[in-house]
N, CA, C and O atoms as a DFTB+ gen file, in Angstrom:
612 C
 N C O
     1  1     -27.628       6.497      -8.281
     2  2     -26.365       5.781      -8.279
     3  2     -26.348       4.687      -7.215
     4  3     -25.389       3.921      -7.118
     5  1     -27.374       4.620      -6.447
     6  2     -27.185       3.740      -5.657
     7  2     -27.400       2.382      -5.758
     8  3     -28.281       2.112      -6.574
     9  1     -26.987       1.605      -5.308
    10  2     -26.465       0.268      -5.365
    11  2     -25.885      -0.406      -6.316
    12  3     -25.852      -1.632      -6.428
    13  1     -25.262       0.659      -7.249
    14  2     -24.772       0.484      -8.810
    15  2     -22.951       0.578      -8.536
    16  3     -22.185       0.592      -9.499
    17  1     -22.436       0.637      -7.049
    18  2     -21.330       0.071      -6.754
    19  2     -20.964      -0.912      -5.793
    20  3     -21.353      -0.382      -4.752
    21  1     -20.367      -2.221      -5.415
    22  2     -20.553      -2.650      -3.915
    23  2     -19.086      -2.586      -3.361
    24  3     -18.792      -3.496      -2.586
    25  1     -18.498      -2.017      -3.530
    26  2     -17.277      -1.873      -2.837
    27  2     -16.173      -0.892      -3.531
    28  3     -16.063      -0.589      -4.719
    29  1     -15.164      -0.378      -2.079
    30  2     -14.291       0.650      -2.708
    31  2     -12.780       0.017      -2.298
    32  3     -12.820      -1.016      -1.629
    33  1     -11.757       0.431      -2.566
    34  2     -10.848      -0.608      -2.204
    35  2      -9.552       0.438      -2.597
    36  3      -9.189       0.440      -3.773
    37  1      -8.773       1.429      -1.508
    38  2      -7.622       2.376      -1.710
    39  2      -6.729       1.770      -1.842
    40  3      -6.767       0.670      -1.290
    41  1      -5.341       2.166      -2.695
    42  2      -4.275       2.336      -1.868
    43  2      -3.189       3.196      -2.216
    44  3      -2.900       3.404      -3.394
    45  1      -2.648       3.644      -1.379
    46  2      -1.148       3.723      -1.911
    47  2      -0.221       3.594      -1.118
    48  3      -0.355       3.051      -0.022
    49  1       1.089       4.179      -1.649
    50  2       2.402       3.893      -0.991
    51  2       3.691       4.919      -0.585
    52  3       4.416       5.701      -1.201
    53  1       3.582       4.573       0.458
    54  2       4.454       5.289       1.328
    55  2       6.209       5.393       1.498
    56  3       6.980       4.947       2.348
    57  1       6.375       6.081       0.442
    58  2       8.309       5.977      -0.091
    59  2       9.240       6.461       1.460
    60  3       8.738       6.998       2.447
    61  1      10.270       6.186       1.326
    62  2      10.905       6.629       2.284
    63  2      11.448       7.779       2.074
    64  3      12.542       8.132       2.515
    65  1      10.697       8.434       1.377
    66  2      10.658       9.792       0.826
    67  2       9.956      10.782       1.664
    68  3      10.492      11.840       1.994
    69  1       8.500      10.376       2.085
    70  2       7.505      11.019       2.062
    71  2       7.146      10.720       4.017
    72  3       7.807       9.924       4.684
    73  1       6.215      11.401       4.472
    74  2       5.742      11.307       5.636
    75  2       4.605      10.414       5.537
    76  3       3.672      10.626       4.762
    77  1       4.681       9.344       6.370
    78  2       3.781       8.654       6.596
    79  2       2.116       9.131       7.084
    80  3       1.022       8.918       6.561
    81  1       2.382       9.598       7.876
    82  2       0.755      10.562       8.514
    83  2       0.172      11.658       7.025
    84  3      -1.018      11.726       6.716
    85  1       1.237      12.385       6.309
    86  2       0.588      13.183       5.408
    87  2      -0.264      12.128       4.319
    88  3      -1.351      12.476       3.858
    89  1       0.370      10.799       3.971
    90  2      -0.287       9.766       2.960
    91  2      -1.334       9.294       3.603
    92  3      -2.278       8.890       2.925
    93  1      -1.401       9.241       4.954
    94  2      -2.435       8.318       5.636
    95  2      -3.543       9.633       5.465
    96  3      -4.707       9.273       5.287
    97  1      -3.315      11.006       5.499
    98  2      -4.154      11.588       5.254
    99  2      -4.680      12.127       3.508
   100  3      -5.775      12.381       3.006
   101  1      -4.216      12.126       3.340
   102  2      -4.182      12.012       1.516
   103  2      -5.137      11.137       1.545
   104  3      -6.236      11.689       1.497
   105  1      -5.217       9.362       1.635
   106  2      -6.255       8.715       1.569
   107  2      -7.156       8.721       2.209
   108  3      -8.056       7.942       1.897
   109  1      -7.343       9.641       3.453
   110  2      -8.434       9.509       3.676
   111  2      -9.582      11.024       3.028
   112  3     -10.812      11.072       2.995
   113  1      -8.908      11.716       2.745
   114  2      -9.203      13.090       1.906
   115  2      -9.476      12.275       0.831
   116  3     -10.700      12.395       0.784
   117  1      -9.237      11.670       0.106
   118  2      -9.469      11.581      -1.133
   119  2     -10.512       9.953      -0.843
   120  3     -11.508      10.144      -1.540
   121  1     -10.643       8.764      -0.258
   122  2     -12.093       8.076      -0.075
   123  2     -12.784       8.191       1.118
   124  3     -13.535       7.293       1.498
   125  1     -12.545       9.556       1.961
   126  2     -13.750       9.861       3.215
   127  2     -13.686       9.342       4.520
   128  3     -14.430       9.698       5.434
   129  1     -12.591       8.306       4.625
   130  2     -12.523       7.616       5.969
   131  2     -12.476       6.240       5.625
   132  3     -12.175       6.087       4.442
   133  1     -12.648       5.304       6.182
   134  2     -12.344       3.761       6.136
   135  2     -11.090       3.392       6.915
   136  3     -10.041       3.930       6.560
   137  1     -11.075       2.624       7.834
   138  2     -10.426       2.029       8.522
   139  2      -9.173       1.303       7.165
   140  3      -9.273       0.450       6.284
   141  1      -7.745       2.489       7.801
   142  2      -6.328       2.112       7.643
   143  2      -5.931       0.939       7.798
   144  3      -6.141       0.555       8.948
   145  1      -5.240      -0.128       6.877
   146  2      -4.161      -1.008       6.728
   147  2      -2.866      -0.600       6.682
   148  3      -2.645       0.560       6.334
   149  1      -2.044      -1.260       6.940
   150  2      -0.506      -0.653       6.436
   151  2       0.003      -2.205       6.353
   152  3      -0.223      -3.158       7.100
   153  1       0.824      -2.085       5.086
   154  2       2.121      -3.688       5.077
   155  2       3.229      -2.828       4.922
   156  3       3.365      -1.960       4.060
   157  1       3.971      -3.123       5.779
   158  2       5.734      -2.996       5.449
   159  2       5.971      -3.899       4.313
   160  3       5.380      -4.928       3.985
   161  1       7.201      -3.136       3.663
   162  2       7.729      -4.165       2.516
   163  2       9.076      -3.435       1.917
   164  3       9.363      -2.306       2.314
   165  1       9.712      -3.963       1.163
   166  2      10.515      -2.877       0.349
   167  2      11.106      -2.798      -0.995
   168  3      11.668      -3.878      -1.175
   169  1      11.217      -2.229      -1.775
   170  2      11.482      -1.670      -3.257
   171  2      12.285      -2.357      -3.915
   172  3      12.956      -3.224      -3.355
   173  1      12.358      -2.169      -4.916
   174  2      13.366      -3.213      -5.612
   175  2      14.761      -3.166      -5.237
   176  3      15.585      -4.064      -5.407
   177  1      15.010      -1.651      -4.535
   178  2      16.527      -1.440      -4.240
   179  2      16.726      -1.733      -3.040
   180  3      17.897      -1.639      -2.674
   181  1      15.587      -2.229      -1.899
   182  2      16.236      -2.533      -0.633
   183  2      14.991      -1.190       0.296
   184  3      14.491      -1.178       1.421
   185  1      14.924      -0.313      -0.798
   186  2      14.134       0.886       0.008
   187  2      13.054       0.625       0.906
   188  3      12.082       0.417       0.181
   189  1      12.689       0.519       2.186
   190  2      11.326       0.618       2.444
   191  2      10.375       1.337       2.237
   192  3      10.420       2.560       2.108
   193  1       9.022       0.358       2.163
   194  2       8.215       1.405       1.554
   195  2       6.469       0.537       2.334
   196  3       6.122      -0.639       2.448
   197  1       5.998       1.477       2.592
   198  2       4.932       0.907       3.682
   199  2       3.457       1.190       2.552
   200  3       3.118       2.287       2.107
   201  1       2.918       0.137       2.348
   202  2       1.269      -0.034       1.611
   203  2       0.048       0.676       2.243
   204  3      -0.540      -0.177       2.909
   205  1      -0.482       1.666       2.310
   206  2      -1.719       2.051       2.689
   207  2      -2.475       1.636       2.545
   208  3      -2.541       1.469       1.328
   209  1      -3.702       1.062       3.222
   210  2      -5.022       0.681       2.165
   211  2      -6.517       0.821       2.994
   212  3      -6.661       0.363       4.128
   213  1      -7.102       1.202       2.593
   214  2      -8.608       1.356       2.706
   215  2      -9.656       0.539       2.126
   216  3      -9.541       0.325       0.920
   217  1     -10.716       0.003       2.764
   218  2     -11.643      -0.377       2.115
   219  2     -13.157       0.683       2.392
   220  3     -13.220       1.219       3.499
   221  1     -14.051       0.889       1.619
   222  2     -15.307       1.548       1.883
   223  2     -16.156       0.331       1.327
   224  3     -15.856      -0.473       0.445
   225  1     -17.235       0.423       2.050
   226  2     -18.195      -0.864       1.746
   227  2     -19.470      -0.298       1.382
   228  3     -20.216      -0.672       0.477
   229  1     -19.677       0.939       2.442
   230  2     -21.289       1.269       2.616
   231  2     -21.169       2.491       0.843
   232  3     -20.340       3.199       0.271
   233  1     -22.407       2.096       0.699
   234  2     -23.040       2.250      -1.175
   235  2     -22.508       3.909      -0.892
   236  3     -21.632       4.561      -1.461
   237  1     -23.281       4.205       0.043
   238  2     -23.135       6.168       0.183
   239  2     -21.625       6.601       0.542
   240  3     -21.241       7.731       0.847
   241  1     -21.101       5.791       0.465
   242  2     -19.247       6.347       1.011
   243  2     -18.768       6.148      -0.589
   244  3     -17.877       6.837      -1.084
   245  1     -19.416       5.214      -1.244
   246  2     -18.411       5.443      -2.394
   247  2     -19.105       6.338      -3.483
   248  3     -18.569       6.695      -4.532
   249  1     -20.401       6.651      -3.069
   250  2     -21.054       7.475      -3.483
   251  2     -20.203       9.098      -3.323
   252  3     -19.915       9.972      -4.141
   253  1     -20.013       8.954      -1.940
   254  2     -19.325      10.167      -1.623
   255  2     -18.291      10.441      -2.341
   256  3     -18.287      11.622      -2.691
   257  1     -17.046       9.588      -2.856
   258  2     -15.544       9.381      -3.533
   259  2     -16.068      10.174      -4.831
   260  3     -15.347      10.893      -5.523
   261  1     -17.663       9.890      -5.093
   262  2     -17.203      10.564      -6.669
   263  2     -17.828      11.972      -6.811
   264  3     -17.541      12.673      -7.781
   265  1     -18.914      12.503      -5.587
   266  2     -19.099      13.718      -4.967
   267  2     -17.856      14.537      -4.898
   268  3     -17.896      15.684      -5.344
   269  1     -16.557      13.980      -4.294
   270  2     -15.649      15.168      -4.297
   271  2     -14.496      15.231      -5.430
   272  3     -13.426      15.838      -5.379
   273  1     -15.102      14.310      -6.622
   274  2     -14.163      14.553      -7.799
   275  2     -15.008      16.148      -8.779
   276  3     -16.180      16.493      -8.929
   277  1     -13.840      16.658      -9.182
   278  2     -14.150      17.529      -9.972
   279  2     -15.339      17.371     -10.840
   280  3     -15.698      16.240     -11.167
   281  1     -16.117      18.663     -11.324
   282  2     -16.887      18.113     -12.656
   283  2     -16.403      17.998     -13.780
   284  3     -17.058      17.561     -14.726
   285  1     -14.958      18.434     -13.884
   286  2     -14.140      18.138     -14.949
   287  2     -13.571      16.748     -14.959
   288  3     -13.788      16.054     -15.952
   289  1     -12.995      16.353     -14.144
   290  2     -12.789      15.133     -13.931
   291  2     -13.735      13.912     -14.055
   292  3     -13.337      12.767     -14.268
   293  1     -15.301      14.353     -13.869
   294  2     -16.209      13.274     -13.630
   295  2     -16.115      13.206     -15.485
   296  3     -16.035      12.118     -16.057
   297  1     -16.138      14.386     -16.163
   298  2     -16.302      14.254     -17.557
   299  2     -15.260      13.094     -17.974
   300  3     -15.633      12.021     -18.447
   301  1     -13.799      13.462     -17.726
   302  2     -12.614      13.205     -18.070
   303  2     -13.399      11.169     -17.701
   304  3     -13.768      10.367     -18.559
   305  1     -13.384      11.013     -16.417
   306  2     -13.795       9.173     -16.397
   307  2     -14.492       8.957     -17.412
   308  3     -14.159       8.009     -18.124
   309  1     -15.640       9.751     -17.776
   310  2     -16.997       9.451     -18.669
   311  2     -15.898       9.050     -20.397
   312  3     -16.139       8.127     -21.175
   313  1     -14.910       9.947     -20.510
   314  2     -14.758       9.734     -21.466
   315  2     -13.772       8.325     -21.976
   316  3     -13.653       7.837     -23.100
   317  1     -13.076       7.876     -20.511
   318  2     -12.034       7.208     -20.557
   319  2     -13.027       5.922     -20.066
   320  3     -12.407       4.939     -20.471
   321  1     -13.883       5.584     -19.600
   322  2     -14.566       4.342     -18.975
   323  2     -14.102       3.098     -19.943
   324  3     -13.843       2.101     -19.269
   325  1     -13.964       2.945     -21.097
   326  2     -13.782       2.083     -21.933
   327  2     -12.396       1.120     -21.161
   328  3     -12.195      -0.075     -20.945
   329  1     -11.483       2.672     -20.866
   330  2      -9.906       1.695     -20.614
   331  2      -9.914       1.372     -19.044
   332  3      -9.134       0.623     -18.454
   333  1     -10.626       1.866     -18.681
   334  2     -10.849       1.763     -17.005
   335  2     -11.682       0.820     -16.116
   336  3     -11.627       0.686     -14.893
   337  1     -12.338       0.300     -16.869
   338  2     -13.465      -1.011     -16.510
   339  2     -12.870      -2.166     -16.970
   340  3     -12.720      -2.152     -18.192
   341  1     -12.332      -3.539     -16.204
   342  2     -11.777      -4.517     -16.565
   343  2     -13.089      -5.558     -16.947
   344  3     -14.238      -5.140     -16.804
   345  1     -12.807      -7.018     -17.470
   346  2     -12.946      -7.890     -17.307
   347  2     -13.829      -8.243     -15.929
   348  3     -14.884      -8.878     -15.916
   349  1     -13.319      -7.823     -15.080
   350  2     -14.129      -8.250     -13.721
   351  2     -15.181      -7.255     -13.017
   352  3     -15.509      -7.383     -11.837
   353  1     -15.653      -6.292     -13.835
   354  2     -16.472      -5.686     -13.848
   355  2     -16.021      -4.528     -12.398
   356  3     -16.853      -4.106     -11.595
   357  1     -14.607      -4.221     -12.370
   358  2     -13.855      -3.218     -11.641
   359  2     -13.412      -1.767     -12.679
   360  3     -13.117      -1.906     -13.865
   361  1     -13.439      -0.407     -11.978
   362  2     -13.841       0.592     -12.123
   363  2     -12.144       1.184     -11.791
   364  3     -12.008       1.978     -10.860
   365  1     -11.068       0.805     -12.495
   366  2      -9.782       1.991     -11.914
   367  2      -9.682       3.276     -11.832
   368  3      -9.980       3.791     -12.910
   369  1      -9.397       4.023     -11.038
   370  2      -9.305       5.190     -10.798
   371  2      -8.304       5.770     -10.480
   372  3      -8.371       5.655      -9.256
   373  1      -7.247       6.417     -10.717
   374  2      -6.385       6.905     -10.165
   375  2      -6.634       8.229      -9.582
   376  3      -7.434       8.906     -10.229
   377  1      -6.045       8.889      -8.289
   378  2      -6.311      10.078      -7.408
   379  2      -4.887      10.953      -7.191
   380  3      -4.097      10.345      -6.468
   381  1      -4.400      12.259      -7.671
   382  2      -3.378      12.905      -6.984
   383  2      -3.255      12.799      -5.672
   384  3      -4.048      13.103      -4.781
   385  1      -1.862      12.199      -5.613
   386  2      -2.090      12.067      -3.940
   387  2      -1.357      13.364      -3.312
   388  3      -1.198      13.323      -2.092
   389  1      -1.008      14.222      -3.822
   390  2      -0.445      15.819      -3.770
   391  2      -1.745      16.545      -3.292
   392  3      -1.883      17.109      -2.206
   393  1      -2.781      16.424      -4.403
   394  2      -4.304      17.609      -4.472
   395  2      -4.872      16.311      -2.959
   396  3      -5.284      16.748      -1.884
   397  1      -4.793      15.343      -3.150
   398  2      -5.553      14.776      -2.014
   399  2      -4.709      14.913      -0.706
   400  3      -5.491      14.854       0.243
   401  1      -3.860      15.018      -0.427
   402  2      -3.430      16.223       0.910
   403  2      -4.307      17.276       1.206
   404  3      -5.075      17.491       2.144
   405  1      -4.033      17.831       0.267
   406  2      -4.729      19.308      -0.007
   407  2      -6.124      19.375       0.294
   408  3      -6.593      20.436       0.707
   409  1      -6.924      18.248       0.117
   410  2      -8.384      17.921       0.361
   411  2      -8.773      18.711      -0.905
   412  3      -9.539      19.674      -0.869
   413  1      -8.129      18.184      -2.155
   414  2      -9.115      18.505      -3.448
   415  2      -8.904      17.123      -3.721
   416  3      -7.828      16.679      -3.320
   417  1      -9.675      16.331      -4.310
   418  2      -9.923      14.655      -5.137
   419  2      -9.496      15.524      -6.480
   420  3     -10.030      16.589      -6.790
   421  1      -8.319      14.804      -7.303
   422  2      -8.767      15.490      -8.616
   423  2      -7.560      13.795      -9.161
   424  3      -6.738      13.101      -8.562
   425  1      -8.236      13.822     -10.797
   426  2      -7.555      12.884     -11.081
   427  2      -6.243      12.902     -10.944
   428  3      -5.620      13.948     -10.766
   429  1      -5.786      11.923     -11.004
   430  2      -3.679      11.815     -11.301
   431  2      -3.329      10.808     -12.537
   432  3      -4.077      10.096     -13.207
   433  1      -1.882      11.014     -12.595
   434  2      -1.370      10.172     -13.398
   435  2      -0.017       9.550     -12.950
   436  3       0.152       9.828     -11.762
   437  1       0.780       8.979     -13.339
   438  2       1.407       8.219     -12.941
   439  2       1.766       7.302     -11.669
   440  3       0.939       6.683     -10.999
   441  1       3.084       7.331     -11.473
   442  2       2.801       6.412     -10.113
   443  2       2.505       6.688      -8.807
   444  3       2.320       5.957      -7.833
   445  1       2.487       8.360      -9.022
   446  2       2.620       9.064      -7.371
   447  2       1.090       9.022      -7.193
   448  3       0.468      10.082      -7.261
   449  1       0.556       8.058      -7.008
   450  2      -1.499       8.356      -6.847
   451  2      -1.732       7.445      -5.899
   452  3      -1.015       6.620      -5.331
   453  1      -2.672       7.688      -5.839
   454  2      -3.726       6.856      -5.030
   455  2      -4.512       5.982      -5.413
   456  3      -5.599       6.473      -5.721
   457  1      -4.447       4.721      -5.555
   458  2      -5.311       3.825      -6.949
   459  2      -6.354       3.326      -6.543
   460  3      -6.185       2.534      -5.617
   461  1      -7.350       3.471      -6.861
   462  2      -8.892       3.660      -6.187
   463  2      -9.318       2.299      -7.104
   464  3      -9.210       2.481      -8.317
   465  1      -9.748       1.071      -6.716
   466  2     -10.368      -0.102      -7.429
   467  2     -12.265      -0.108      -6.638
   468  3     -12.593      -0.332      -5.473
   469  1     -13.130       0.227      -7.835
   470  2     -14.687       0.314      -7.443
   471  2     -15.166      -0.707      -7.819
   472  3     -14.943      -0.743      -9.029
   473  1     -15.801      -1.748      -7.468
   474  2     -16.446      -2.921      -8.054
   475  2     -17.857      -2.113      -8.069
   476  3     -18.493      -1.579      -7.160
   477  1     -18.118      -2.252      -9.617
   478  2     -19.321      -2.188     -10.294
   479  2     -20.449      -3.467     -10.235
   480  3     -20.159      -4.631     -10.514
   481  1     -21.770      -3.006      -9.820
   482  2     -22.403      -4.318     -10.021
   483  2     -23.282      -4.128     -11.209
   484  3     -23.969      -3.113     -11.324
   485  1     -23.277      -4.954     -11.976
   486  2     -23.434      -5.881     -13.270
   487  2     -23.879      -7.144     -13.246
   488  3     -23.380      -8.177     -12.799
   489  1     -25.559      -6.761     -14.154
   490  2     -25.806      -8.304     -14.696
   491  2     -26.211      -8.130     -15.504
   492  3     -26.741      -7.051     -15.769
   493  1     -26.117      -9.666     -16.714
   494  2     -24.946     -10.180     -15.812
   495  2     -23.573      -9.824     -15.577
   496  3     -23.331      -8.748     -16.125
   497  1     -22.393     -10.396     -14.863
   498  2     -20.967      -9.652     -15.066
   499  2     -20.679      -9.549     -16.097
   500  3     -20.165     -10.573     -16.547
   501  1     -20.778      -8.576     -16.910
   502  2     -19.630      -8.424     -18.489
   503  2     -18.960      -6.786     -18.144
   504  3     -19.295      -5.823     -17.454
   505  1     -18.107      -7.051     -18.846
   506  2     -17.367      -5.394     -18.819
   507  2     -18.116      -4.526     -19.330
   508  3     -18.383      -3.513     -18.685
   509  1     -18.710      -4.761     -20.814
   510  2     -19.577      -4.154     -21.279
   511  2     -20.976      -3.656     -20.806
   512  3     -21.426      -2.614     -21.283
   513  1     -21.635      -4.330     -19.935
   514  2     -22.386      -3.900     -18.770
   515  2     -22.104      -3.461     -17.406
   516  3     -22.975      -3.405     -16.538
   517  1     -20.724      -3.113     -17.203
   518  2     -20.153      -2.509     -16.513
   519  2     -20.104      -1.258     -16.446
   520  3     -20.499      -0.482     -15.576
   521  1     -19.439      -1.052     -17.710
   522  2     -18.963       0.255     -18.718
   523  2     -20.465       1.126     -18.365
   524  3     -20.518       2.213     -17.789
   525  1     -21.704       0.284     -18.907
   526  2     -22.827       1.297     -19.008
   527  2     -23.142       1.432     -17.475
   528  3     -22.879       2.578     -17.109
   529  1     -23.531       0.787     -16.641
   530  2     -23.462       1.311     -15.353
   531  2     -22.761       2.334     -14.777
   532  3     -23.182       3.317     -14.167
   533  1     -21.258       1.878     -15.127
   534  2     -20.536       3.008     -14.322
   535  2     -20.979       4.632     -15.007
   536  3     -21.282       5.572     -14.272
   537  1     -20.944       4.729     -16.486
   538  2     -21.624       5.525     -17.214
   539  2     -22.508       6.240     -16.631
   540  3     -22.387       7.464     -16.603
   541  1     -23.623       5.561     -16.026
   542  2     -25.070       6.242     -16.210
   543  2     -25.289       6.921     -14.936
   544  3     -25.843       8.020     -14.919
   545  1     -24.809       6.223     -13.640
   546  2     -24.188       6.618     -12.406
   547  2     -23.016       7.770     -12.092
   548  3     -22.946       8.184     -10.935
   549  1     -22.151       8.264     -13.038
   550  2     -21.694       9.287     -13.845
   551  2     -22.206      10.279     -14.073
   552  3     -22.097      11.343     -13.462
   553  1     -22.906      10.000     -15.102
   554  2     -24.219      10.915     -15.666
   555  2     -24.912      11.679     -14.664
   556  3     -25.054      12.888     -14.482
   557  1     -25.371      10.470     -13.962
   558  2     -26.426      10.665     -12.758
   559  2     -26.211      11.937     -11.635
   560  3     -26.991      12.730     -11.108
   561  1     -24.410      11.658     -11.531
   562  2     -23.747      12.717     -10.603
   563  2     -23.804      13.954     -10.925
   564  3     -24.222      14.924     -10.293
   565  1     -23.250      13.835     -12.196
   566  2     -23.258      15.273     -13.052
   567  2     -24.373      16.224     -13.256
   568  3     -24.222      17.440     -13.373
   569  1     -25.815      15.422     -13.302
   570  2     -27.264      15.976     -13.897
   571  2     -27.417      16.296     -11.946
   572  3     -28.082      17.328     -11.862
   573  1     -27.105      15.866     -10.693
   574  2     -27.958      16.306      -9.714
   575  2     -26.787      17.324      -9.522
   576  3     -27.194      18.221      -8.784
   577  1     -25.313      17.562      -9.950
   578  2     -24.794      18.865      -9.907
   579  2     -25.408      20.248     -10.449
   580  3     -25.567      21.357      -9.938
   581  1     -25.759      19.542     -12.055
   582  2     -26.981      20.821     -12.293
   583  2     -27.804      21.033     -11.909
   584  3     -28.065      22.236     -11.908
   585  1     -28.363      20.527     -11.580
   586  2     -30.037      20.509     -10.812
   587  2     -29.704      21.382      -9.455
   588  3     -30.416      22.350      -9.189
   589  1     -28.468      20.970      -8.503
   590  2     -28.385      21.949      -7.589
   591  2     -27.935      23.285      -7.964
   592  3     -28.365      24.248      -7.330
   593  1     -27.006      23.469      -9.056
   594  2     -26.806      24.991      -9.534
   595  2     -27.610      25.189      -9.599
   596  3     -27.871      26.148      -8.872
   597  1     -29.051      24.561     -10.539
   598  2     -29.705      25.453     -11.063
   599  2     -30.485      26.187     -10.148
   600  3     -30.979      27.303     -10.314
   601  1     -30.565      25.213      -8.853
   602  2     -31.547      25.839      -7.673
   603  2     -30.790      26.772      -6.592
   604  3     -31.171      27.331      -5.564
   605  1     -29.488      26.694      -7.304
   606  2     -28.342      27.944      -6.476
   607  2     -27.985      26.607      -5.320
   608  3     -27.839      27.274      -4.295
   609  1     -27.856      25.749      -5.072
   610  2     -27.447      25.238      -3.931
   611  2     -25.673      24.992      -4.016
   612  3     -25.068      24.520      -3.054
């Protein structure tokens, strides 16, 4: 899988709902560390609401992001890659930002997540050579999961 991503790029958002330190830890449970951003801003109603964001650069950190997704989940991307790979040869991901407190990575859905953007490298750039990269790097994760069951690790 290596060098088959060059960048990781978090974020989410911090309601005036929620504790700030528990989200700042959520993202880092769920992409491994990377030096915190924050923007103040606020909601359509006036609410404040503060932007988290992370970047990971080094190949083995975003390597790591897909190490602590489920093997159910790694299936679940494999099957969805089609709607998840743009035009610009980017990889969406969404993360529970509930289970990523918790220090489990497992997918999410709606707006309460963590939205994980992976730039795939592709040549040349097409989505469609995206798609198979992110794919095979996928694959790749899944086959050295068996390989360590099989050796009991």
């Amino acid at each position: 899988m290596k060098g088959r991503f060059i960048g990781l790029h978090a974020r989410a958002f911090v309601h005036s709902t929620e504790v700030r330190e528990r989200v700042e830890e959520a993202l880092r449970n769920a992409v491994g560390g990377g030096e915190l951003r924050s923007i103040a801003t606020e909601g359509v109603h006036g609410n404040p609401i503060v932007i988290l964001e992370a970047d990971i650069l080094d190949p083995e950190g975003i390597l790591r992001f897909f190490s602590r997704l489920g093997e159910d989940d790694l299936h679940a991307l494999l099957h969805t890659l089609d709607g998840r790979v743009d035009e610009g040869c980017n990889l969406f991901v969404k993360v529970d930002k509930q289970s990523a407190f918790l220090g489990q990575v497992r997918l999410g859905k709606g707006d309460d997540v963590i939205s994980v953007r992976i730039r795939v490298t592709a040549f040349p750039a097409k989505q469609h050579i995206a798609e198979q990269v992110a794919r095979e790097a996928l694959e790749q994760e899944l086959a050295r999961r068996a390989r360590a069951e099989a050796l009991g690790r």
